[in-house]
N, C-alpha and C positions, 0 to 999 in steps of 0.2 A: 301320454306318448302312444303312437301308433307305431304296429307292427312291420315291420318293411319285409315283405320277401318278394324276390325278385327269381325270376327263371332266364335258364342259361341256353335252354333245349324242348324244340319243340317237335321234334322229331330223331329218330336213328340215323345219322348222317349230319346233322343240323350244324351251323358255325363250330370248329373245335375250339375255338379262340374265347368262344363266350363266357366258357366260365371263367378265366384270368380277366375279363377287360369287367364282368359284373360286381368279381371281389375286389380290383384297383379302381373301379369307377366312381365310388360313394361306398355311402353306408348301409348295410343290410343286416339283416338279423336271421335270415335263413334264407341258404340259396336251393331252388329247387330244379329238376329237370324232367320232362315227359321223355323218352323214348318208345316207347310202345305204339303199334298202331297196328291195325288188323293186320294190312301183310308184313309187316315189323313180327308177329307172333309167328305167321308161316315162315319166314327166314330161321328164327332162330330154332322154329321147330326142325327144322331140315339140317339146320349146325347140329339140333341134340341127336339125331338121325346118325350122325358121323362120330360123334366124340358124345357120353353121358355127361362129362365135365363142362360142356359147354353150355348153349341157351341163354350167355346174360350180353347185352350188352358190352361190347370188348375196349369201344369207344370210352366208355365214361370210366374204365378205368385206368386207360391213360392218362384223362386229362385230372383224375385224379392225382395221377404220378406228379404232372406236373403243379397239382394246386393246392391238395389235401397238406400243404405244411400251411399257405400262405391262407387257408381258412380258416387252420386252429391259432395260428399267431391275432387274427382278424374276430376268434370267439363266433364265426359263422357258421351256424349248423347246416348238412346238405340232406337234402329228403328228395330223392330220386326212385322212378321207378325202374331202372335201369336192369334189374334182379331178372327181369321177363320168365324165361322157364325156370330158371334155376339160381332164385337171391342167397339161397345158402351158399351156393358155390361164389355168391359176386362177396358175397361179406367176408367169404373165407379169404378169397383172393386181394380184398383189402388187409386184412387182417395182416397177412405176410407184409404186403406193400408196405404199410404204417411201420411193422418191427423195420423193414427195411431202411426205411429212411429215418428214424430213429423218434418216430412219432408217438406219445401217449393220446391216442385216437380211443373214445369208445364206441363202438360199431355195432348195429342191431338189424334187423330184419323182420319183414314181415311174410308171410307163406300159407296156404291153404287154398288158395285160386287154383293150382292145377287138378283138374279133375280130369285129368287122362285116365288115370288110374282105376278110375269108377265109371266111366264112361256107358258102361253096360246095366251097371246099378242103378246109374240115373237116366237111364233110356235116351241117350246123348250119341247111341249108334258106335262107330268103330273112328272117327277124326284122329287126325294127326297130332292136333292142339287142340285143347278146351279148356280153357279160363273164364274163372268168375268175376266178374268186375267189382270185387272189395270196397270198401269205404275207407275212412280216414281213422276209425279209432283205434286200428292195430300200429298205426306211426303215433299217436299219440302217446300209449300204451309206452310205446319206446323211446320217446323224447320226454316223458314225466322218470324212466329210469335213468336218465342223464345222459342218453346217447346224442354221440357229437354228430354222427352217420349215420341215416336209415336207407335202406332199400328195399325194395319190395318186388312183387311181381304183377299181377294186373291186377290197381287199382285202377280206378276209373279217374280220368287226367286232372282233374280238377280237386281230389284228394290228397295228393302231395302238396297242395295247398291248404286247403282245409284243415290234414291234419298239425299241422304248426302252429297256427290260429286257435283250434282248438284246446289244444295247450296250452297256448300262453297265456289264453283266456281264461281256462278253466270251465270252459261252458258243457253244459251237461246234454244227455243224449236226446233230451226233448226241446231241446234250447232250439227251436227249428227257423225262425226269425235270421237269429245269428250265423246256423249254419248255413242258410238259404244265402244270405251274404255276402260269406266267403268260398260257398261253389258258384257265384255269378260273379266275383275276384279270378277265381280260381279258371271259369273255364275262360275270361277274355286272354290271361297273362300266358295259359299254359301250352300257346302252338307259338310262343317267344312274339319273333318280330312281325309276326300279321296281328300286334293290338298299337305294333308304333309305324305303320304304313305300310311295312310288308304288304304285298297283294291289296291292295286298297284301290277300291273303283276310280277315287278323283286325283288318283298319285300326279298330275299332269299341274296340282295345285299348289304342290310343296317341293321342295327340297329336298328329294328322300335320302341320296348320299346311301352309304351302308348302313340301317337302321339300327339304333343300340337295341337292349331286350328290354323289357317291362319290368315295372316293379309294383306289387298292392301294398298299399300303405291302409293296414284292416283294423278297423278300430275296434271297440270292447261289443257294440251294438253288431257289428259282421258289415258296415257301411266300411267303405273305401274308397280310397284315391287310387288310379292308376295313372302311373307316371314313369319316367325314367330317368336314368343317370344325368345331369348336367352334360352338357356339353357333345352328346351323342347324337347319332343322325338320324333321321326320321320325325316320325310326328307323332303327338297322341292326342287326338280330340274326341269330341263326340263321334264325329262319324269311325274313324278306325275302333275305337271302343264298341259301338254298336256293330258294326259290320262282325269283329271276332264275337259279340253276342248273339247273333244272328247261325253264326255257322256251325253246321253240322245237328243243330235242335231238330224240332217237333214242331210244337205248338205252345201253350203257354203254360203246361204243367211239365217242367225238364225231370224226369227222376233220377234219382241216385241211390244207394245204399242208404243213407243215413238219414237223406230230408228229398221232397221234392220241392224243387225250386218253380216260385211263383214268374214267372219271366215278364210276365203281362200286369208286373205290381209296379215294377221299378224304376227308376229314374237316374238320368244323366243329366248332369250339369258339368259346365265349365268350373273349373277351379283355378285358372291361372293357366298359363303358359306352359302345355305339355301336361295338363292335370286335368281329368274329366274322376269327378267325384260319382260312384256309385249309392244310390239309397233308395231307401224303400221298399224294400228283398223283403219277399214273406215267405215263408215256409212251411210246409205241412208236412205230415208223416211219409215217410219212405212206403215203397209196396212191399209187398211182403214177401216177393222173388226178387232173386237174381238175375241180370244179364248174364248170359254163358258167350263167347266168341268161338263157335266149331270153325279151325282149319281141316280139308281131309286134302287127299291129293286127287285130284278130279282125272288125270291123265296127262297126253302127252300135248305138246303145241307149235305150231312154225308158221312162217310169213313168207311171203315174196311182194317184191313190190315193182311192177312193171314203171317203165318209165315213158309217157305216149308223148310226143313230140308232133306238134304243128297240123297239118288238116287233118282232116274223117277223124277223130278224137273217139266217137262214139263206132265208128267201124272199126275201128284198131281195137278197143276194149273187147267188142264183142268176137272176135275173130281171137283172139289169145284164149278168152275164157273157155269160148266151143274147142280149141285145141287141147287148152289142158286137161277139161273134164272129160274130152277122150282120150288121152294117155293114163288117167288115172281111171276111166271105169271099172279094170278088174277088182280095182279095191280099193274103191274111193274112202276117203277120211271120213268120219263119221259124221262132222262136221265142220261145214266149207261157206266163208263168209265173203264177197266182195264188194270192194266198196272203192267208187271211182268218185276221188279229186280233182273235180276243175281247178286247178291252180292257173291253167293255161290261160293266156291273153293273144287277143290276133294280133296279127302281125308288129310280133314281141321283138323287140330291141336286144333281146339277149334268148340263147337258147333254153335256160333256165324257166322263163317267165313266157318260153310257149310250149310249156311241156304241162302235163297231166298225169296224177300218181293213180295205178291201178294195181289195188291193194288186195291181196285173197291169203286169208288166217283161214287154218284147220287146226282140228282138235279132232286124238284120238287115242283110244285106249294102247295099243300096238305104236313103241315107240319108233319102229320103223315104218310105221305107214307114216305117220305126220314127220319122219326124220327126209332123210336122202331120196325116198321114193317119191316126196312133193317136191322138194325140191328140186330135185336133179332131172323131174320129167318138166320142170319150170324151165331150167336153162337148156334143155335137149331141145327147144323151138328159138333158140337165138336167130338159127340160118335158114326157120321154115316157117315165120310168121310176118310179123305186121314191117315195114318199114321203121327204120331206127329200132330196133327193138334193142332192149338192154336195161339192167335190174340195178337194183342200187346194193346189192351186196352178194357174195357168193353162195353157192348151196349149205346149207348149216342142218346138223341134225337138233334132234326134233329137243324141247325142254320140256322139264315137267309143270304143272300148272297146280295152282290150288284154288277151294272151291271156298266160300266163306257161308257159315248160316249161322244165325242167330237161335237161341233158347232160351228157355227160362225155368230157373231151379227155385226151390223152395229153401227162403235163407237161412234157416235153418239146418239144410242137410250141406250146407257150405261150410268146411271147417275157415279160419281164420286166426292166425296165431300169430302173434306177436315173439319173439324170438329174442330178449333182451342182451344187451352186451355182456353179460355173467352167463350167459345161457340158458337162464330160466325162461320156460315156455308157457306164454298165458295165453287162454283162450280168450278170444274176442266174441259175446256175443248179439246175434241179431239184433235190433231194433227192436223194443221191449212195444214199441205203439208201430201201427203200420195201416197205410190207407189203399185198396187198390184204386191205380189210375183212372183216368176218367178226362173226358174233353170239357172244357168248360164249355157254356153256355156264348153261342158266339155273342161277338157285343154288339151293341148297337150301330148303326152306320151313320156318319154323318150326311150330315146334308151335301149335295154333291154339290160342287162347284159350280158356280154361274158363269159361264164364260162366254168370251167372243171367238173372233176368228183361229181359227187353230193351224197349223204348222205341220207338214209331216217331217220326220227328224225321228234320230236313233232317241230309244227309248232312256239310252246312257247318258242323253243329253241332262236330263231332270231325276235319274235316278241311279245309285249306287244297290250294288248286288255282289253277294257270296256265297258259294255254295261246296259242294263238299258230297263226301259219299256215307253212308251206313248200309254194309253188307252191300245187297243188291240196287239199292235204295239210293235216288242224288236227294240232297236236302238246296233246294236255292232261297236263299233270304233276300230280299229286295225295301228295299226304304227312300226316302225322301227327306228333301230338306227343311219343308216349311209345313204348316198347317193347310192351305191352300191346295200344296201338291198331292197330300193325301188326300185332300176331299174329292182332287181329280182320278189319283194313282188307283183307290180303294173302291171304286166305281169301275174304273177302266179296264184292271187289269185280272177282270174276271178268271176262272179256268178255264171257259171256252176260249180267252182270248188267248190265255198261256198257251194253250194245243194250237191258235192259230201261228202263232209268233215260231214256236219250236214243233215242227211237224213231229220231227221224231216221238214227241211223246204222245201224237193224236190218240195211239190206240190204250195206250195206258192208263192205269189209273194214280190221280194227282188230286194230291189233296189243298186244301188252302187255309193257314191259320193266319188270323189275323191278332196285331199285336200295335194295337192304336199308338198305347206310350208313345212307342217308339218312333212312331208313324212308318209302320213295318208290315210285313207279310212274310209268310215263310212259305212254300210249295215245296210236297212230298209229291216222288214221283217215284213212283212202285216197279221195280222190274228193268229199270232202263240200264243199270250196271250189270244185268244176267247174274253171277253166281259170283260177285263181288271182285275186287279189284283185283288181287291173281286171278282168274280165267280170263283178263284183258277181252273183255265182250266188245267194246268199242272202242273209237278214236282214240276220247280221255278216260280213263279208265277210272279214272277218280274224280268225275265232276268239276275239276277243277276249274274249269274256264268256262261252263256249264251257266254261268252267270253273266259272264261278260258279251255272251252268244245272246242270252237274251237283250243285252243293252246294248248292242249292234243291231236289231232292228229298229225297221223303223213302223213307228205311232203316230197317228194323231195329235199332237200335244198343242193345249191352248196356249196362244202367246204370250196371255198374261205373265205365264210361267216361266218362259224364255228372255 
């Protein structure tokens, strides 16, 4: 028999419905959910800011309200990291729930990731939030004590998978094969509906409808099927499975806590309809640090956004901008970004579609320079600048903004504790074997394609892409359908060719793994987020579409391939 756990939540916000339609939809054996996510950690940090009682996700214990009877009648355990700042406080807050509704629930937690408190100790600076990204053996820990409910606080997302697995298996902490496994289970399933079409490059192929959520079906070896409820909407194939494998990685050594996961060993197969079978996961030892997530508060922030309407487009921009940065030189923002959208078309059919967005974000320590003082000398040129002038929203004072950096602690100076349903508190520790990181040896290339006439055409025509943020960091994953297209893609789509396609990253630095299996590439691109997705440095702040930007140009492509 294989293990079925299915996730409800792939984010703070995500479908509330998911976890009632994942316990009435079939069979499971543990329902799990991510909330966490870098700016998910500054949120909650700025709730604990106001209230000490607060930091956990508020969300999942509603829908606990509504489902915690309809899991224990169903014998499905829930291992969520929903805890964020404060899992003591979410267990507590079950704890009542459960008496409330007249539930025998046993309830546990996990804790030791906040290192606020040490921040100085561990030379981690003065941040608002600082959590460790945990592994899986402190839910373990509490699902071998018989807990029906874990929560935890920042484990790293593909651990509330891992640890159930690990348990039901019984696999030991060098077991790294198996774990290797079920964190490449673990990370397709746990952002939910982007491994059953959600955000999917070829969505234009399928029927996506409202897609149901995932489930891994993880067998004794850590090999699995991912699939979903019967009769749900979306899709699960090769490609949506590899696209959520592809997103937000590295290279071909993933690490975690507990194993690093071989990415560049694995295999996908079709299993049948709506099943693509995971195997081949190798694992090696974990490194011997920690990920840390520093929130601090970087200052203060505001927008305007001019609206340019019909001829001189480029004299209109420039004539607002000379205006404002003289209304503001007595004490300009510290920093003042603009950025002008052609959305404008000539001689447009609608006023809409001949207009152009002129965009200028500041950032400033003094909440009233980036407040009222930008903005209000923004709308003080309504009746003294360009023809049509006029903004798309009113003056707003200024908000605060957060900065994201990454560190790395010695896992050992990381407590991690286990919190059982009777109360007893077991320490969890480090990784008794551990390897520092390291890039593999790039592979060999094959032989490039022999082709004929070639086609220029969007590069999305022949290839699906996903990408995603870390800290400052876009990660874009780009893949192909056939063996052929990679002999073409993997030649083609050099870094100098990436920097030509997307200028914005000429000046940066960008990395490129390559990930044959797959018939895959991954590009890191260093710097292009500024100080991670609260300081909003750009457009998308979160890379999100950072991929489909590249499969909107256009290429060369040989027609074989077409």
């Amino acid at each position: 028999m294989t293990y079925r756990i299915g996730n409800a939540s792939g984010f703070y916000g995500d479908r509330f419905s998911a976890v009632r339609e994942m316990l009435t939809g079939g069979t499971l054996d543990v329902l799990t959910g991510d909330y966490l996510a870098e700016l998910t950690m500054l949120i909650l940090g700025r709730d604990r800011m106001k209230d000490a009682n607060r930091g956990y996700a508020k969300t999942f214990l509603r829908q606990m309200e509504e489902n915690l009877g309809l899991a224990r009648e169903k014998g499905v355990k829930i291992v969520a990291n929903a805890g964020g700042l404060n899992p003591a406080g979410l267990a507590d807050a079950l704890r009542e729930l459960a008496g409330r509704l007249g539930l025998d629930v046993k309830i546990a937690h996990v804790e030791g990731d906040d290192l606020v408190a040490r921040a100085d100790e561990l030379d981690l600076g003065k941040p608002l939030t600082a959590n460790a990204y945990l592994g899986a053996w402190g839910i373990v820990e509490c699902l071998n004590a018989g807990a029906d409910v874990v929560v935890t606080g920042r484990v790293t997302d593909a651990s509330v998978i891992v640890g159930p697995a690990a348990a039901h298996y019984g696999w030991a902490r060098d077991d790294f094969d198996a774990l290797a496994g079920a964190v490449a289970a673990g990370h397709v399933i746990e952002c939910g509906a982007q491994a059953t079409g959600g955000n999917y490059a070829f969505f234009t192929e399928h029927s996506l409808g409202v897609p149901g959520f995932p489930i891994a079906e993880i067998e004794a070896d850590g090999s699995s099927v991912i699939t979903k409820h019967p009769g749900t909407g979306g899709v699960v194939n090769t490609g949506t499975v590899k696209a959520q494998l592809l997103y937000e990685i590295t290279g071909a050594r993933y690490a975690g806590p507990d194993v690093t996961t071989r990415i560049d060993m694995l295999s996908l197969t079709e299993d049948g309809p709506d099943r693509v079978r995971i195997s081949g996961v190798r694992g090696e030892a974990p490194p011997p640090t920690l990920k840390v997530a520093l929130n601090t508060l970087g200052g203060f922030r505001n927008e305007t956004t001019f609206v340019l309407t019909g001829l001189d487009i480029d004299a209109k921009a420039a004539l607002v901008r000379e205006q404002l940065e003289a209304s503001l030189k007595d004490r300009p923002p510290a920093d003042v970004r603009w950025t002008l959208a052609r959305t404008d078309h000539a001689d447009a059919d609608t006023e809409q579609t001949a207009s152009a967005l002129l965009h200028v974000a500041v950032k400033d320590a003094d909440p009233k320079v980036a407040g009222r003082a930008f903005t209000g000398a923004a709308v003080e040129l309504a009746l003294a600048s360009y023809p049509g002038f006029h903004v798309t929203a009113p003056p707003s004072d200024a908000s605060p903004y957060g900065v994201y950096t990454a560190a790395y602690v010695d896992a050992r100076r990381v407590p991690h504790v286990a919190v059982l349903p009777d109360g007893m508190r077991v320490d969890i520790a480090p990784s008794a074997s551990t390897q520092d990181l390291s890039e593999v040896d790039e592979p060999a290339l094959p032989e490039p394609l022999d082709h004929g006439p070639v086609r220029r055409v969007p590069l999305g025509t022949v290839a699906g892409a996903r990408s995603g943020d870390k800290g400052g960091n876009a990660n874009l994953g780009v893949w192909v359908r056939s063996e052929a297209a990679w002999r073409w893609l993997v030649h083609r789509l050099t870094v100098a060719e990436f920097k030509l396609l997307l200028p914005e990253t000429a000046g940066l630095q960008v990395t490129r793994h390559l990930l044959p299996n797959l018939w895959a590439m991954n590009f890191v691109v260093e710097g292009i987020l500024g100080e991670g997705v609260a300081s909003q440095a750009r457009f998308d702040p979160q890379a999100k579409a950072f991929g489909e930007w590249l499969r909107s140009r256009e290429i060369d492509i040989p027609e074989v391939l077409l």
